[in-house]
PDB file of N, CA, C and O in Angstrom:
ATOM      1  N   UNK A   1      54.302 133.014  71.892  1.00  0.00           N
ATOM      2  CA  UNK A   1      53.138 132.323  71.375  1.00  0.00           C
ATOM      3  C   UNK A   1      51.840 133.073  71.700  1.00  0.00           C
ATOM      4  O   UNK A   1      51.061 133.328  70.782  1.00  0.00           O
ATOM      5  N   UNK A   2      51.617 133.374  72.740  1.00  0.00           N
ATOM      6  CA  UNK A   2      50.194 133.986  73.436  1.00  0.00           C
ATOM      7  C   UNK A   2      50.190 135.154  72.776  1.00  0.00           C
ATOM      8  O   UNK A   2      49.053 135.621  72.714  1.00  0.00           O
ATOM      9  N   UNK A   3      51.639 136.313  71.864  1.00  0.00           N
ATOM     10  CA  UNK A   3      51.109 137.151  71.383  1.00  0.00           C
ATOM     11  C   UNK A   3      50.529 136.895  69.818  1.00  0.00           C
ATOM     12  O   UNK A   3      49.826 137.686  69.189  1.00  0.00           O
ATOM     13  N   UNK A   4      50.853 136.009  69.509  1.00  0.00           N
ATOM     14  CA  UNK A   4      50.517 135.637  67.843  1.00  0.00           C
ATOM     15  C   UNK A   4      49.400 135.261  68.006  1.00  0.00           C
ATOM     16  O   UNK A   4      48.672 135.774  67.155  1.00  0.00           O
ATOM     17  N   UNK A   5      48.656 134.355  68.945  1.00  0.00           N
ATOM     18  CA  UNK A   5      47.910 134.213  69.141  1.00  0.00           C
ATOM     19  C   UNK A   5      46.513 135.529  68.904  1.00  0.00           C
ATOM     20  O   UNK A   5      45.528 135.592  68.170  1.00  0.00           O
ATOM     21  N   UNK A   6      47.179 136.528  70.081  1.00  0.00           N
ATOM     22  CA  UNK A   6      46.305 137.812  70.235  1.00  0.00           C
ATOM     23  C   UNK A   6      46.097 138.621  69.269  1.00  0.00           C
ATOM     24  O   UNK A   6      45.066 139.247  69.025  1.00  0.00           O
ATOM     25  N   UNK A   7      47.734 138.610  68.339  1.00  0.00           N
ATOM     26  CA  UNK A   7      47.486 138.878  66.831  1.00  0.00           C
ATOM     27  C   UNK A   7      46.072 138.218  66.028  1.00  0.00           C
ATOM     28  O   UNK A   7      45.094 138.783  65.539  1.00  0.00           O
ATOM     29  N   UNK A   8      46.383 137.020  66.117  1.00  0.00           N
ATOM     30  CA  UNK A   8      45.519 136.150  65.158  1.00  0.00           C
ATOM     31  C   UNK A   8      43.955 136.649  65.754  1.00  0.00           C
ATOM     32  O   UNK A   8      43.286 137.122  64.835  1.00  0.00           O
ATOM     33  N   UNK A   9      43.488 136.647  66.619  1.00  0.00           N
ATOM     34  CA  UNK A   9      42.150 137.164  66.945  1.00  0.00           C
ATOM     35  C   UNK A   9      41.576 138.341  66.872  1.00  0.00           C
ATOM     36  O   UNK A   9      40.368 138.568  66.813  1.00  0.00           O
ATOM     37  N   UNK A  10      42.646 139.263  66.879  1.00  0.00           N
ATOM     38  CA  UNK A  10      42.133 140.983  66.502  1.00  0.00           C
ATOM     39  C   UNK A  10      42.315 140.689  65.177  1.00  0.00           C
ATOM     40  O   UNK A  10      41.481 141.359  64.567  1.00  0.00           O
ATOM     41  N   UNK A  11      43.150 139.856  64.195  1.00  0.00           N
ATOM     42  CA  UNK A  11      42.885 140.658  62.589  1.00  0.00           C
ATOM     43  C   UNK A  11      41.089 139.520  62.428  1.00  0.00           C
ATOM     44  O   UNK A  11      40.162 139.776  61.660  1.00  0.00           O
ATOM     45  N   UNK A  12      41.159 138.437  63.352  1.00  0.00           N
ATOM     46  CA  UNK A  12      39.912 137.633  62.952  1.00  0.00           C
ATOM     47  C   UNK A  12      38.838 138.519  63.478  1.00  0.00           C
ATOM     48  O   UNK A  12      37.696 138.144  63.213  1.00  0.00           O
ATOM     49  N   UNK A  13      38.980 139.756  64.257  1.00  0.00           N
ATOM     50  CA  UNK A  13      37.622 140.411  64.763  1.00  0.00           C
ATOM     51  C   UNK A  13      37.213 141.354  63.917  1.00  0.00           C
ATOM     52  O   UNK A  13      36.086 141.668  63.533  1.00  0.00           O
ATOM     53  N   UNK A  14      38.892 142.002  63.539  1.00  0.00           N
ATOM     54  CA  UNK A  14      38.700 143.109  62.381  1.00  0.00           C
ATOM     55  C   UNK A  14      38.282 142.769  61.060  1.00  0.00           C
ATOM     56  O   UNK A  14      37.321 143.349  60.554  1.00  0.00           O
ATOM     57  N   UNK A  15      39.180 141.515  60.207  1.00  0.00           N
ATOM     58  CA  UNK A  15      37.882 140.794  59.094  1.00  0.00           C
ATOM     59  C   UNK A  15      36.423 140.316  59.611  1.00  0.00           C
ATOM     60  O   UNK A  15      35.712 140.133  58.622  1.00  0.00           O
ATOM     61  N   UNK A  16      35.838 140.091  60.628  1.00  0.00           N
ATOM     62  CA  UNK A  16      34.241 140.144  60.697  1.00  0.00           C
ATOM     63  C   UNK A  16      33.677 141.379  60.142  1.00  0.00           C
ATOM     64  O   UNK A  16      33.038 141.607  59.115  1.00  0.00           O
ATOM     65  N   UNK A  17      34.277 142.440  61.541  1.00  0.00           N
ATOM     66  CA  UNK A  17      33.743 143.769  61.139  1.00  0.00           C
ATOM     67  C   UNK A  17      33.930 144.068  60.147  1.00  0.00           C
ATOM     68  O   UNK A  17      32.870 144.401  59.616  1.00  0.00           O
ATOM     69  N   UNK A  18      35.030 144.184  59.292  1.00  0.00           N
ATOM     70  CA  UNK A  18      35.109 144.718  57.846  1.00  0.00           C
ATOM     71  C   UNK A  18      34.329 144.126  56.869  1.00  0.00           C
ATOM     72  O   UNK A  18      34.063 144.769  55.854  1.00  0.00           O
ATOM     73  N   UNK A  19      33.712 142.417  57.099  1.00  0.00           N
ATOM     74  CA  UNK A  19      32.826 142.532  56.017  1.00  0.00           C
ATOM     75  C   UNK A  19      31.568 142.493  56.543  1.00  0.00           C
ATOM     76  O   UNK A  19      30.640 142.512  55.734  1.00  0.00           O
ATOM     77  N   UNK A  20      31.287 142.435  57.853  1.00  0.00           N
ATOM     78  CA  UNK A  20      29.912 142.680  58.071  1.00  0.00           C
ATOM     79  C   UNK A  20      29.886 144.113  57.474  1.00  0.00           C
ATOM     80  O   UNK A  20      28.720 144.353  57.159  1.00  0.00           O
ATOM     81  N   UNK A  21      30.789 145.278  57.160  1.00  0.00           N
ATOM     82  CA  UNK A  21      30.612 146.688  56.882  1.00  0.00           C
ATOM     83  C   UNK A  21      30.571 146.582  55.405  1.00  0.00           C
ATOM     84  O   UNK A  21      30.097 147.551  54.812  1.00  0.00           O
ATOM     85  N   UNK A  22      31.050 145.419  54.604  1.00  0.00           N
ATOM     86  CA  UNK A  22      31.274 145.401  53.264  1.00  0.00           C
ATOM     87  C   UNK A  22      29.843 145.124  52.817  1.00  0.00           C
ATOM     88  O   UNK A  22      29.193 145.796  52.016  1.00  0.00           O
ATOM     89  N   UNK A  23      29.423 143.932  53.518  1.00  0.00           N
ATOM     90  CA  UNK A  23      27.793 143.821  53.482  1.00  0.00           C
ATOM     91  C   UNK A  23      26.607 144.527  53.330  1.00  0.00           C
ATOM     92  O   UNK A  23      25.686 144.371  52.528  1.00  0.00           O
ATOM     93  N   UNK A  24      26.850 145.693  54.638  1.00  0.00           N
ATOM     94  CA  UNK A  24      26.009 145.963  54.991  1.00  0.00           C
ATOM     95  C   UNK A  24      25.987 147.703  53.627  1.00  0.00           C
ATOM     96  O   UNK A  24      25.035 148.452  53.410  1.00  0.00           O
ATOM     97  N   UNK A  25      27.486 147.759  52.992  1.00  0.00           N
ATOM     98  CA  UNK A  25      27.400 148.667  51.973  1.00  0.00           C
ATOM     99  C   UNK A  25      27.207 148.077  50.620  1.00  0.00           C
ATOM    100  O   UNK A  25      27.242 148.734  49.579  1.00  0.00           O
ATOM    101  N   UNK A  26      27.038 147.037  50.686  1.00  0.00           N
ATOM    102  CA  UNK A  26      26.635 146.255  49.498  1.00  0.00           C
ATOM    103  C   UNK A  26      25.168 146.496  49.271  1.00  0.00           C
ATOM    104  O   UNK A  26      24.806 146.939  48.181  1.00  0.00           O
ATOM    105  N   UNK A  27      24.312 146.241  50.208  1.00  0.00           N
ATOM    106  CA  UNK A  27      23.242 146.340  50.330  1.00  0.00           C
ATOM    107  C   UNK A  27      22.320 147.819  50.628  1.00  0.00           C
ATOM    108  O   UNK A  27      21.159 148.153  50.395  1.00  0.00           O
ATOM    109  N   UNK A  28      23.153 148.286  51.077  1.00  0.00           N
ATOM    110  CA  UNK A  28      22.852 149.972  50.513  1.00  0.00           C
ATOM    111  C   UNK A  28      23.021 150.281  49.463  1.00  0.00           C
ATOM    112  O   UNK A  28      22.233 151.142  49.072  1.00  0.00           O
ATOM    113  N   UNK A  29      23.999 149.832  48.520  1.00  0.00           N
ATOM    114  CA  UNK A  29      24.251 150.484  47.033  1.00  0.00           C
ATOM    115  C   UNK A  29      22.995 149.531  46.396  1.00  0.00           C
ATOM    116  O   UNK A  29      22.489 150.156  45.463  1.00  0.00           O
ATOM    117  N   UNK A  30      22.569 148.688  46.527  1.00  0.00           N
ATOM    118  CA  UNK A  30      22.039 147.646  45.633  1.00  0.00           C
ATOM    119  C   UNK A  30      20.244 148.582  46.464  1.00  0.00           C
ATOM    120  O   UNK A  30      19.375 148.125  45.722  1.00  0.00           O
ATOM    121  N   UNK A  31      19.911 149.009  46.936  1.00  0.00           N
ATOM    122  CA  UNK A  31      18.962 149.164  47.867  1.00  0.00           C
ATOM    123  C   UNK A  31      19.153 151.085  46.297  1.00  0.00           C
ATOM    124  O   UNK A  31      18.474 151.234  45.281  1.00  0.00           O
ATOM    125  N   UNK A  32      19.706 151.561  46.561  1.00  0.00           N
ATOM    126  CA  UNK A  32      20.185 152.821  45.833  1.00  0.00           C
ATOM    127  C   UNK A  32      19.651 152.555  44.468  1.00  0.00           C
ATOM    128  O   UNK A  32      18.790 153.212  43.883  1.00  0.00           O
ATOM    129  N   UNK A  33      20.444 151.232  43.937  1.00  0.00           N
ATOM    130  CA  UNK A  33      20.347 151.191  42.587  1.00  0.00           C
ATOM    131  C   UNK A  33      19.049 151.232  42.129  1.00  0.00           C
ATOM    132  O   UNK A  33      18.550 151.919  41.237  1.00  0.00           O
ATOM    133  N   UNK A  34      18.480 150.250  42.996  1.00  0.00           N
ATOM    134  CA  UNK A  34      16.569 149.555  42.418  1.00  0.00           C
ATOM    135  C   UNK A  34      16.190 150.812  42.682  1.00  0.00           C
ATOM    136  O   UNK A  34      15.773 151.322  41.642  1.00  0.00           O
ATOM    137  N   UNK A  35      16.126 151.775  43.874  1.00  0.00           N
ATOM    138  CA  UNK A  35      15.035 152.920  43.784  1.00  0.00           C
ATOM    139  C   UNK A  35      15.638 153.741  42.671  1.00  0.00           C
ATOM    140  O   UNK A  35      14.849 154.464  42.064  1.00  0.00           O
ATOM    141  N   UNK A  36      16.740 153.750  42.349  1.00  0.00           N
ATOM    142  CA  UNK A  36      17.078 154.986  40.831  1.00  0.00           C
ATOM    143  C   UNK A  36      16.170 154.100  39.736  1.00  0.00           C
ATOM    144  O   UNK A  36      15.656 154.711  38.799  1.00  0.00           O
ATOM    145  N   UNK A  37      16.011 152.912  39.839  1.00  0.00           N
ATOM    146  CA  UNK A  37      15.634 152.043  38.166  1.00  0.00           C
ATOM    147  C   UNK A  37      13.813 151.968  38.396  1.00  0.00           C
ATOM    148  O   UNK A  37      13.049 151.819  37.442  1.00  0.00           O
ATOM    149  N   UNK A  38      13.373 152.096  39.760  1.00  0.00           N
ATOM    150  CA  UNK A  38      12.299 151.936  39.587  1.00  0.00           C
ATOM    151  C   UNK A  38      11.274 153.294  40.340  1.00  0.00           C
ATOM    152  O   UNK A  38      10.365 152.821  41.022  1.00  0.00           O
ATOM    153  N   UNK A  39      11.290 154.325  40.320  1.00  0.00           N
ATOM    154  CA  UNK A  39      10.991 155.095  41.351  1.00  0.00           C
ATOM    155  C   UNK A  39       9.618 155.301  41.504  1.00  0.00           C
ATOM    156  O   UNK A  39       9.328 155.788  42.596  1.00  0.00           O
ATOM    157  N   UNK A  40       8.673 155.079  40.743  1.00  0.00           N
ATOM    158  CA  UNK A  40       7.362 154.620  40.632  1.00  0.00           C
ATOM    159  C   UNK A  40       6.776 153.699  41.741  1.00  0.00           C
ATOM    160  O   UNK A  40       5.772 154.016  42.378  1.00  0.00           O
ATOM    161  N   UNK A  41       7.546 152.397  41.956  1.00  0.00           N
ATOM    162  CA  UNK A  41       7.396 151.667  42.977  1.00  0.00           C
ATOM    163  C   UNK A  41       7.916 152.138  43.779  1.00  0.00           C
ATOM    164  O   UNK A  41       7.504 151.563  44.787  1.00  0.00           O
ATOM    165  N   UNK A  42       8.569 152.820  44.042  1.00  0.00           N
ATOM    166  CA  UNK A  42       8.935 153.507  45.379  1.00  0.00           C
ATOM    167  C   UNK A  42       8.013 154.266  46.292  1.00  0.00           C
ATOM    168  O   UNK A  42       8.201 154.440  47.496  1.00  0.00           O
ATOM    169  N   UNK A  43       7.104 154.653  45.658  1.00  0.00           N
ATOM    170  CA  UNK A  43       6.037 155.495  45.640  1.00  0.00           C
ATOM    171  C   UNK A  43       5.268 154.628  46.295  1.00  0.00           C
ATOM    172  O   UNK A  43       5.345 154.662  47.523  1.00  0.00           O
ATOM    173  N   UNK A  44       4.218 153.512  45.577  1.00  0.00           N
ATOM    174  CA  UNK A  44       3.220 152.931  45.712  1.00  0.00           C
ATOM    175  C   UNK A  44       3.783 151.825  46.988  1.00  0.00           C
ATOM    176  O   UNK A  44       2.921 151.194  47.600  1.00  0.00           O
ATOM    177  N   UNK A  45       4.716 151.705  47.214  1.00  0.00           N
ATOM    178  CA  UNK A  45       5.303 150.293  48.532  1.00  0.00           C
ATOM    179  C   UNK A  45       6.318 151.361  49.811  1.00  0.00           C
ATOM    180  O   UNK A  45       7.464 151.777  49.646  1.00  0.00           O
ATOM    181  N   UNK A  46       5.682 151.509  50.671  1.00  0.00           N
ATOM    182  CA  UNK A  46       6.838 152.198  51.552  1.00  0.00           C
ATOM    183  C   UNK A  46       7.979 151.479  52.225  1.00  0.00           C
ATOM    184  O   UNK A  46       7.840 150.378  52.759  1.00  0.00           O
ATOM    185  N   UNK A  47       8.844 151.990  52.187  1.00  0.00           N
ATOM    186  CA  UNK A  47      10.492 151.522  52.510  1.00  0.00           C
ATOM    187  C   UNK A  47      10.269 151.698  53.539  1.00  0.00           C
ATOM    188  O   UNK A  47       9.999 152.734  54.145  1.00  0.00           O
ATOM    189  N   UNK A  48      10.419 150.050  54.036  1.00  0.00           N
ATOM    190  CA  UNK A  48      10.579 150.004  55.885  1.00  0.00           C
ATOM    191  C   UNK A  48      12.447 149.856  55.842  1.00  0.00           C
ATOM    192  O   UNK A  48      13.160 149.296  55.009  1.00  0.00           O
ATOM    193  N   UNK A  49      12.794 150.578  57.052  1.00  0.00           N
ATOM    194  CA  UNK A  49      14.487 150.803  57.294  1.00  0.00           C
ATOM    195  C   UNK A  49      14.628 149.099  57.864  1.00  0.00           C
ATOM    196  O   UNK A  49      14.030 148.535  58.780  1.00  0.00           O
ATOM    197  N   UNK A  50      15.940 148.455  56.660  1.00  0.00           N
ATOM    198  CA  UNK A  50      16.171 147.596  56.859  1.00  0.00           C
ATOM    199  C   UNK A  50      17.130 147.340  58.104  1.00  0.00           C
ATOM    200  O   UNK A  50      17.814 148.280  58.508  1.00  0.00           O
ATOM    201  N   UNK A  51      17.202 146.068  58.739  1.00  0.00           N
ATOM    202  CA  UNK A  51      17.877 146.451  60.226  1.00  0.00           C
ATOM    203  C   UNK A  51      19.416 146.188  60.402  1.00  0.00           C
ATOM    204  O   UNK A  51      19.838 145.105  59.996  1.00  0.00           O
ATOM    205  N   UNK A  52      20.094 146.877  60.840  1.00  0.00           N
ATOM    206  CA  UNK A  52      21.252 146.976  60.765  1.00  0.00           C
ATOM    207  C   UNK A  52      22.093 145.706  60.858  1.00  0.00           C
ATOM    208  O   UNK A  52      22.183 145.175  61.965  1.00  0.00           O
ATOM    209  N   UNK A  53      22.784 145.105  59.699  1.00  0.00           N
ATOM    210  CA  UNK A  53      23.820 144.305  59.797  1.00  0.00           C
ATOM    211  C   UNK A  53      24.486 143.589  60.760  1.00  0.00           C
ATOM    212  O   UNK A  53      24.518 142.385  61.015  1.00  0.00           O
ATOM    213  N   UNK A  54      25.039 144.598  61.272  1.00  0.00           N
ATOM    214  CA  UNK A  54      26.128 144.458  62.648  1.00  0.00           C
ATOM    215  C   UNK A  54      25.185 143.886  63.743  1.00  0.00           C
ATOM    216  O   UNK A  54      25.608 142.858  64.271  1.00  0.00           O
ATOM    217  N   UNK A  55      24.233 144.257  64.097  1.00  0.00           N
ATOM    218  CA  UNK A  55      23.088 144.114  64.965  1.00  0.00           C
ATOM    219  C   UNK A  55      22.344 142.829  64.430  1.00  0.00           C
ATOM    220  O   UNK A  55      21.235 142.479  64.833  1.00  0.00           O
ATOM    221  N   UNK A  56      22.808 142.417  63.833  1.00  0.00           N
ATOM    222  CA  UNK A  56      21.548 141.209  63.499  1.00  0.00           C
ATOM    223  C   UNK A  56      22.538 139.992  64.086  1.00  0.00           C
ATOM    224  O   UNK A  56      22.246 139.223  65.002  1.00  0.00           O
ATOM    225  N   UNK A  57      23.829 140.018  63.294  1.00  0.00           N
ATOM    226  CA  UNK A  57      24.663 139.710  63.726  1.00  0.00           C
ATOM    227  C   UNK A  57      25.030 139.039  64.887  1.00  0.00           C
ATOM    228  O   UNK A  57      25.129 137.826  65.069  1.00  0.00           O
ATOM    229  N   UNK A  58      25.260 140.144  65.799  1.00  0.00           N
ATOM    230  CA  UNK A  58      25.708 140.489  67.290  1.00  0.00           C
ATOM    231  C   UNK A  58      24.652 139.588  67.745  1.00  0.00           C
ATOM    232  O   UNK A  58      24.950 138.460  68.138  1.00  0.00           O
ATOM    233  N   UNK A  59      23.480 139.980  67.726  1.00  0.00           N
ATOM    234  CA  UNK A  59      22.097 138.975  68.619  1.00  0.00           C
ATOM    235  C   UNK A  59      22.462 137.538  68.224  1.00  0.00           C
ATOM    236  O   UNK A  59      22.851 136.747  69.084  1.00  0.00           O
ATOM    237  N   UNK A  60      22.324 137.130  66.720  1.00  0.00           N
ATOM    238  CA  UNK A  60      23.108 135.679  66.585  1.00  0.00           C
ATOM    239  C   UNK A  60      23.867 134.688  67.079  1.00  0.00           C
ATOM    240  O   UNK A  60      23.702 133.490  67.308  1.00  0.00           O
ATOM    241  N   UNK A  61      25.373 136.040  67.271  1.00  0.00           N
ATOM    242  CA  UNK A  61      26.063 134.873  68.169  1.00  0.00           C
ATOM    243  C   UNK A  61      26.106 134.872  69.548  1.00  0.00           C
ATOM    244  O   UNK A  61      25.600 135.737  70.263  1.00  0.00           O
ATOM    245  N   UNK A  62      26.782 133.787  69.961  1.00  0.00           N
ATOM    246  CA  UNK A  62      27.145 133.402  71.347  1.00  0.00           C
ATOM    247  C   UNK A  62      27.687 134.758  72.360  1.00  0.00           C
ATOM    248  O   UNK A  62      28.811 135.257  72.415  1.00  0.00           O
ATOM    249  N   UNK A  63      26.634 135.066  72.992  1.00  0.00           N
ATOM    250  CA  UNK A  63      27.123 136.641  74.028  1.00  0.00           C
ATOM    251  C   UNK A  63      28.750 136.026  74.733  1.00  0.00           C
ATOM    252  O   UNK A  63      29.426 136.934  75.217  1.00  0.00           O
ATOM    253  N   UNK A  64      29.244 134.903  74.794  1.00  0.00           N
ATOM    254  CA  UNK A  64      30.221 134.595  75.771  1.00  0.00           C
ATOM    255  C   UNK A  64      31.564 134.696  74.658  1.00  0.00           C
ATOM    256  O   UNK A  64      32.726 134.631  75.057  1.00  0.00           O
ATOM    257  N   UNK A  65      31.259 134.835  73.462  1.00  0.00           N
ATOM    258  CA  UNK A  65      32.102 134.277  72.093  1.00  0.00           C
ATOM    259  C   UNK A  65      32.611 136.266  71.917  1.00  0.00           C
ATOM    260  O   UNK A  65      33.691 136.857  71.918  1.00  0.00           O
ATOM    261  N   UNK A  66      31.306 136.659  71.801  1.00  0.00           N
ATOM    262  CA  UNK A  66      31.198 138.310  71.435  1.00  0.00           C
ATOM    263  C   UNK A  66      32.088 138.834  72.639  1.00  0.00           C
ATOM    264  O   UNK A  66      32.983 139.606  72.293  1.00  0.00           O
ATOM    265  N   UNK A  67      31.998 138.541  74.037  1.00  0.00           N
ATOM    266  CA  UNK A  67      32.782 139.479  74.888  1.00  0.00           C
ATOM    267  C   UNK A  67      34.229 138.642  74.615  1.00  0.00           C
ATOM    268  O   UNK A  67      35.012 139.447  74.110  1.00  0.00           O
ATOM    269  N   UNK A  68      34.819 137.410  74.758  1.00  0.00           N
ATOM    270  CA  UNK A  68      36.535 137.487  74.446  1.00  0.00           C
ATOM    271  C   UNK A  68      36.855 138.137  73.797  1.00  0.00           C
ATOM    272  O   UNK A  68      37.820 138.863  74.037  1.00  0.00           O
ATOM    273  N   UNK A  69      35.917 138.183  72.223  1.00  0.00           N
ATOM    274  CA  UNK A  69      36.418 139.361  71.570  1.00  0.00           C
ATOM    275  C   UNK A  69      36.731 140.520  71.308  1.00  0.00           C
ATOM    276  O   UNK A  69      37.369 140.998  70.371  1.00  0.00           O
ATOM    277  N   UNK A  70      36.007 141.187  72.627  1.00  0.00           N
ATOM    278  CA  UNK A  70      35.958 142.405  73.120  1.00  0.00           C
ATOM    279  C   UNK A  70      37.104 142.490  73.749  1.00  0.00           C
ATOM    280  O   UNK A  70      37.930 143.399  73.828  1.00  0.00           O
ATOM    281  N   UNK A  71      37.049 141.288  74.248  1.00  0.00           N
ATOM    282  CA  UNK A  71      38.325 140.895  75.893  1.00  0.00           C
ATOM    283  C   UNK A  71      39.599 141.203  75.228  1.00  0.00           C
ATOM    284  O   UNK A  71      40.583 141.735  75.742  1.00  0.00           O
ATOM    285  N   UNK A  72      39.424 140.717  73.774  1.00  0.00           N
ATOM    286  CA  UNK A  72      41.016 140.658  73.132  1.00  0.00           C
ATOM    287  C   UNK A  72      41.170 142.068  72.915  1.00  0.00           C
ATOM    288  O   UNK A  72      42.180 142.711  73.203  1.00  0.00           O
ATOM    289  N   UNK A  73      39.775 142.668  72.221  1.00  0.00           N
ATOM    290  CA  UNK A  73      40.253 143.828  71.149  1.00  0.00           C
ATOM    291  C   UNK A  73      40.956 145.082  72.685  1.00  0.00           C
ATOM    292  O   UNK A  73      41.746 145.997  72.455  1.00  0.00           O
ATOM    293  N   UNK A  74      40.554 144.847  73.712  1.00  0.00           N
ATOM    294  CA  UNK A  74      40.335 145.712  74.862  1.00  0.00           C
ATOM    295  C   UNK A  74      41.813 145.598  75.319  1.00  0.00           C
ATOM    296  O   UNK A  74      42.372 146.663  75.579  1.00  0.00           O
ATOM    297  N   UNK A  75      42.519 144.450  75.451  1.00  0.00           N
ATOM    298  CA  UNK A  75      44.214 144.089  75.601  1.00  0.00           C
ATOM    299  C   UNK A  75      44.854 144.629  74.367  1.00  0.00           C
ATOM    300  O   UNK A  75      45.802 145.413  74.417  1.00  0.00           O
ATOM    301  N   UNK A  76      44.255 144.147  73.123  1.00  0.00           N
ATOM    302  CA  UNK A  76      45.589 144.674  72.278  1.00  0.00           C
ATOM    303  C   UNK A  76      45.296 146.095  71.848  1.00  0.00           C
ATOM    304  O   UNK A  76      45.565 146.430  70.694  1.00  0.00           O
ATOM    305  N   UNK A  77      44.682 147.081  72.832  1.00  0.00           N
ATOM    306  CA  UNK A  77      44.171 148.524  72.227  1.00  0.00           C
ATOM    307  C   UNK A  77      43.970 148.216  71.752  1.00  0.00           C
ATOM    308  O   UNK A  77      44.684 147.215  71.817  1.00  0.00           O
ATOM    309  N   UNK A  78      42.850 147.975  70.248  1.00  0.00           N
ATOM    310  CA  UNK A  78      42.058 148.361  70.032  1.00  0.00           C
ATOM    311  C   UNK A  78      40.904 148.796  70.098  1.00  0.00           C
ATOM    312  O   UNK A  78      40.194 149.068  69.130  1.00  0.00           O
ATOM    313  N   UNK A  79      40.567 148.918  71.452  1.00  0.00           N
ATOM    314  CA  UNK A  79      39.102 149.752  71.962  1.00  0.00           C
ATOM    315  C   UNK A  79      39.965 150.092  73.876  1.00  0.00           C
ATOM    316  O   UNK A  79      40.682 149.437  74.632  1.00  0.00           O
ATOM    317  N   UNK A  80      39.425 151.239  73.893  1.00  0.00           N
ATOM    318  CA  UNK A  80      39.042 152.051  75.060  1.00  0.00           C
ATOM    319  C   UNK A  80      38.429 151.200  76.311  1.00  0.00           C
ATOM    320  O   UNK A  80      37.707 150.277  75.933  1.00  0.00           O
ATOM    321  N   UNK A  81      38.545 151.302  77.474  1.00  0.00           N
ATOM    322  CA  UNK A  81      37.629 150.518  78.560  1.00  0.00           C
ATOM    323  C   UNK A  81      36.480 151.304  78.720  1.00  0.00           C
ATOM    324  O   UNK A  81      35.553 150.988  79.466  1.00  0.00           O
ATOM    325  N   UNK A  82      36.518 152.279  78.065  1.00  0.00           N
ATOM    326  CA  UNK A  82      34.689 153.374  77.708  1.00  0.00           C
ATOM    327  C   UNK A  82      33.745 151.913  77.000  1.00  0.00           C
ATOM    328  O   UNK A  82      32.787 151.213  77.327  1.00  0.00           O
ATOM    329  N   UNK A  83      34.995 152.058  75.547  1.00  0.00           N
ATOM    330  CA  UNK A  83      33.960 151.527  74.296  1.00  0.00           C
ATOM    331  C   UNK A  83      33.883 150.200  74.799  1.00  0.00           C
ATOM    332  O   UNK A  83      33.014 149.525  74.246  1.00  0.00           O
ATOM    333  N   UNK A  84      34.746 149.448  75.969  1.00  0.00           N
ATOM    334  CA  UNK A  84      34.662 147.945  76.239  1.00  0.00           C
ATOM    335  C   UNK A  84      33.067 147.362  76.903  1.00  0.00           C
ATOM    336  O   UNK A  84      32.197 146.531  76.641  1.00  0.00           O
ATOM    337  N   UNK A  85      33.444 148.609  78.096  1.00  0.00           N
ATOM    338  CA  UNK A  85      32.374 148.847  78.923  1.00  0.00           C
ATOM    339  C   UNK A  85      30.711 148.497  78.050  1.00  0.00           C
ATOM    340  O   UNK A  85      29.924 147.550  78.052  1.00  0.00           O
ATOM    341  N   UNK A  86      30.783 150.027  77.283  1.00  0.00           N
ATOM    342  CA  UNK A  86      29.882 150.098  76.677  1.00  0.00           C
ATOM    343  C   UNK A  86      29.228 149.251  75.791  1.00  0.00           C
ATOM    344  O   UNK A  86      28.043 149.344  75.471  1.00  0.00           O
ATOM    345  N   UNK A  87      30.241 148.200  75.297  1.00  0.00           N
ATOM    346  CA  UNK A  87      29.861 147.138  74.430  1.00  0.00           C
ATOM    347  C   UNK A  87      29.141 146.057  75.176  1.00  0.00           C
ATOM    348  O   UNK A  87      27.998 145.724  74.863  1.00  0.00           O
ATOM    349  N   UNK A  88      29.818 145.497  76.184  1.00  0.00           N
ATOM    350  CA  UNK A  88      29.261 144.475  77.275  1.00  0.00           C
ATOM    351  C   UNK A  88      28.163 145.115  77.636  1.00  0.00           C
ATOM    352  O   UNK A  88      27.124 144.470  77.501  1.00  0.00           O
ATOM    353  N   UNK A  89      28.089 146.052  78.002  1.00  0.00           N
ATOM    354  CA  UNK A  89      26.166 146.018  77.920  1.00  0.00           C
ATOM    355  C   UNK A  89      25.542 146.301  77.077  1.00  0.00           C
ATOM    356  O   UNK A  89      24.531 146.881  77.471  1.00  0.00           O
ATOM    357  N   UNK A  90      25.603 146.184  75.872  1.00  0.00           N
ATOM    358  CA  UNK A  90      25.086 146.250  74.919  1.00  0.00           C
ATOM    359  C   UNK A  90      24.965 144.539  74.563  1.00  0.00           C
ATOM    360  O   UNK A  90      24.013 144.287  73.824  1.00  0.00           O
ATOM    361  N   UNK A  91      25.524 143.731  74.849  1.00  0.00           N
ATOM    362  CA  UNK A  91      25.838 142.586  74.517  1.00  0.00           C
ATOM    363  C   UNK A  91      25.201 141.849  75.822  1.00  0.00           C
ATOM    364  O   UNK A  91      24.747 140.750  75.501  1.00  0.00           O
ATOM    365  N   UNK A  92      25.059 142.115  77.055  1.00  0.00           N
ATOM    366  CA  UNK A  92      24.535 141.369  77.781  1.00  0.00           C
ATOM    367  C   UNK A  92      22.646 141.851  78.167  1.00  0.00           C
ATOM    368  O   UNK A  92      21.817 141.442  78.980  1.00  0.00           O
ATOM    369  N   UNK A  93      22.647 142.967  77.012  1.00  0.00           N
ATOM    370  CA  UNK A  93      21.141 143.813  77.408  1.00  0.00           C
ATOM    371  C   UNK A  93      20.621 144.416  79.089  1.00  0.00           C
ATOM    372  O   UNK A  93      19.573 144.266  79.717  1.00  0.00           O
ATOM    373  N   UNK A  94      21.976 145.173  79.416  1.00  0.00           N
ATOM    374  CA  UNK A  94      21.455 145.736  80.666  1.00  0.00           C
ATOM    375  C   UNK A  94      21.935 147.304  80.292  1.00  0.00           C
ATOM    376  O   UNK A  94      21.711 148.223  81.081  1.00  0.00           O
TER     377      UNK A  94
END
């Protein structure tokens, strides 16, 4: 049971990430398209860099919600105790 479980939470971490990444290329192509259709206004309004997806995200939710998930991805390999490390402070801002 506890491994289906661990199953069930890495493919639920890996569908976040995959569409926070689907998103965040959605909005680059659509960001692409308008400056090819309008490039005039491109000119006259400067493009402030919109802020990263994943990161808007991450600040959103619950820091205690974000590390199990780390906790899991870190047990079932899928991340390194580098990239674990490195995430928890990124996630707790130290």
């Amino acid at each position: 049971m506890p491994r289906m479980l661990r199953r069930a939470a890495v493919l639920g971490a890996t569908a976040h990430v995959a569409s926070q990444r689907g998103a965040a290329r959605a909005e680059q192509q659509a960001a692409q398209q308008q400056s090819m259709a309008a490039p005039e206004q491109e000119a006259a309004i400067p493009e402030q860099p919109a802020p990263p997806v994943a990161e808007a995200a991450a600040s959103a939710a619950d820091p205690y919600d974000q590390l199990m998930k780390l906790k899991q991805l870190l047990d079932a390999g899928a991340l390194t105790q580098a990239e674990f490390d490195a995430q928890k402070q990124k996630i707790l801002g130290s």
